[in-house]
C-alpha positions in Angstrom: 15.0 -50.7 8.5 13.5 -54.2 8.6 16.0 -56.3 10.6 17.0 -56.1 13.9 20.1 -55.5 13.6 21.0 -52.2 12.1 24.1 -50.3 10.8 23.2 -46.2 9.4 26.1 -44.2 8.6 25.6 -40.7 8.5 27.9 -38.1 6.2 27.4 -34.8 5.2 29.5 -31.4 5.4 29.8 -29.4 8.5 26.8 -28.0 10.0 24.7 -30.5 7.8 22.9 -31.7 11.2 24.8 -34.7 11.4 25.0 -35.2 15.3 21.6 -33.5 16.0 20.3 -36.3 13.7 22.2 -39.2 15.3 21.5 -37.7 19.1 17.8 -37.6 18.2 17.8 -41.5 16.7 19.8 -42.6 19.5 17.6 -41.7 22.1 14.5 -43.3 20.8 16.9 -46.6 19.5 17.7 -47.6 23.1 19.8 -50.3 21.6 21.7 -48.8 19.4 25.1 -47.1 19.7 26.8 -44.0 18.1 30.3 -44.2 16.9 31.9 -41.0 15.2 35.2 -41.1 13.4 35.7 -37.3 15.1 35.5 -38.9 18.3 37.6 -42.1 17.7 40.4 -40.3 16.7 40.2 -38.0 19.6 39.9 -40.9 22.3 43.0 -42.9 20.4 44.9 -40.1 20.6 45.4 -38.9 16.6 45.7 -35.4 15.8 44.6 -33.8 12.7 42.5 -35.2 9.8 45.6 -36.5 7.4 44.6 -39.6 4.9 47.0 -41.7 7.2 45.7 -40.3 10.5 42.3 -41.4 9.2 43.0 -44.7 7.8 44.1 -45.4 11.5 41.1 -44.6 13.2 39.0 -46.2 10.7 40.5 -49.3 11.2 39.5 -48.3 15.1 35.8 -47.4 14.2 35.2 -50.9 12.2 36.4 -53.0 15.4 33.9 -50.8 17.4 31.1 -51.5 14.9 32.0 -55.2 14.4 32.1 -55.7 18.7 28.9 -53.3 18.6 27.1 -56.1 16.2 28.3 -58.7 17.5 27.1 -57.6 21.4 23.2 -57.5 19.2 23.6 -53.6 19.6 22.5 -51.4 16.4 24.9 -48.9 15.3 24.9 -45.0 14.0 27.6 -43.9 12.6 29.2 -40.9 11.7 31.6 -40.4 9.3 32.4 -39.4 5.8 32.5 -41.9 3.4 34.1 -42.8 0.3 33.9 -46.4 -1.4 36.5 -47.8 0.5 34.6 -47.1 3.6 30.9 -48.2 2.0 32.3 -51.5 1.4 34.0 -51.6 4.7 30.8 -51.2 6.4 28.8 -53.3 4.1 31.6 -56.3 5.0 30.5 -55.7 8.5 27.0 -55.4 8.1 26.6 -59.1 5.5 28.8 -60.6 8.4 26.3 -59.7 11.2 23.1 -60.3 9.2 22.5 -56.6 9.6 20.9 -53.7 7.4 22.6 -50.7 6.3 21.7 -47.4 5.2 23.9 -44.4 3.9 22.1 -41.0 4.5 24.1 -37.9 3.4 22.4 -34.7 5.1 23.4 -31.5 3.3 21.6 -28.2 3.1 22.4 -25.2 1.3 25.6 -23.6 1.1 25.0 -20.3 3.2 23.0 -22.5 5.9 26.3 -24.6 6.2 28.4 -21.6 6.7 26.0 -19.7 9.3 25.2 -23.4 11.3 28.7 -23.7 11.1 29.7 -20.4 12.5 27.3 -20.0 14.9 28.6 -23.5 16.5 31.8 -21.9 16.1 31.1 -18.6 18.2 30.0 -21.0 21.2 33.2 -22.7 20.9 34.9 -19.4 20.9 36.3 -20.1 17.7 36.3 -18.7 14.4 35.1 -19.9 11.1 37.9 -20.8 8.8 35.8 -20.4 5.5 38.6 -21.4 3.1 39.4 -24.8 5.0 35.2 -25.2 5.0 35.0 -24.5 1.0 38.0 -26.9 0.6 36.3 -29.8 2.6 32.7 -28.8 1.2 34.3 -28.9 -2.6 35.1 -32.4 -2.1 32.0 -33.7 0.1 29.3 -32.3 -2.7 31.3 -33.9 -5.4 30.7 -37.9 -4.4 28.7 -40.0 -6.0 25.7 -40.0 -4.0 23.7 -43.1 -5.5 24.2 -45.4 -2.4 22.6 -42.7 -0.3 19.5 -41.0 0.8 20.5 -37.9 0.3 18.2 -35.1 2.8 17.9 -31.6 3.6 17.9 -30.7 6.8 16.8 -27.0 6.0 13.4 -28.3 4.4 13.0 -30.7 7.1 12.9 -30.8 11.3 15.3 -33.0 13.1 12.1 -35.4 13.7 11.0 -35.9 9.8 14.7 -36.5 9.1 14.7 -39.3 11.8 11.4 -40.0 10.6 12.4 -40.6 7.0 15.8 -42.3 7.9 14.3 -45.1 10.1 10.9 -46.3 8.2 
């Protein structure tokens, strides 16, 4: 990214490598900060993922971004995005003379579901495949031509960073 100000949001299904990407970038972007919806709506206190429930903490993850730009600090984000979110950030990103970048990491089907259930077993939980094929059926179907689509099973968590930030 060529400015100095930056915003990348990240989406992708579960297990795509979405906070192992945004961990690894953060520590070498000193001056950057990561936001995740996940975590927003935790720390406001929503439960569940409902269209309402997220609405709300959307509305909480654009202050964040806006104060994080406007403090000079560059932002990651992660979060699933649909075009009401794209322009959203976009909005932010024109106000604050920042660039923006939409990377959707995805890998194959079966490395989802192992990555995902192997997170899952350390958690001591246990992989609800039907809600994962329900969220995965609609993440695969977006129109993915405002992104840089990767995937992480072809690539290590460095070339991903690698390719994101150049």
């Amino acid at each position: 990214m060529k400015r100095e100000l930056w915003l990348l949001a990240l989406d992708g299904s579960k297990g795509a490598g979405k906070s192992t990407t945004s961990e690894h970038i953060l520590k070498s972007h000193p001056k950057a900060i990561g936001i995740s919806l996940d975590f927003v709506r935790k720390d406001i206190g929503i439960e569940g993922t409902s269209f309402g429930k997220n609405k709300i903490a959307f509305e909480e993850v654009k202050s964040r971004i806006a104060h994080a730009l406007e403090d000079g600090k560059c932002v990651l984000l992660d979060c699933g995005l649909d075009d009401y979110r794209i322009a959203s950030i976009k909005q932010l990103a024109d106000k604050y003379d920042a660039d923006t970048m939409f990377v959707f990491l995805t890998a194959p089907y079966e490395v989802l579901v192992e990555r995902v259930r192997a997170r899952d077993v350390t958690k001591g939980k246990e992989l609800n495949l039907q809600r994962f094929d329900e969220v995965y059926k609609i993440v695969m179907h977006k129109d993915f031509s405002q992104y840089l689509v990767l995937d992480t099973s072809m690539l290590s968590v460095t070339q991903i960073a690698q390719k994101i930030m150049m």
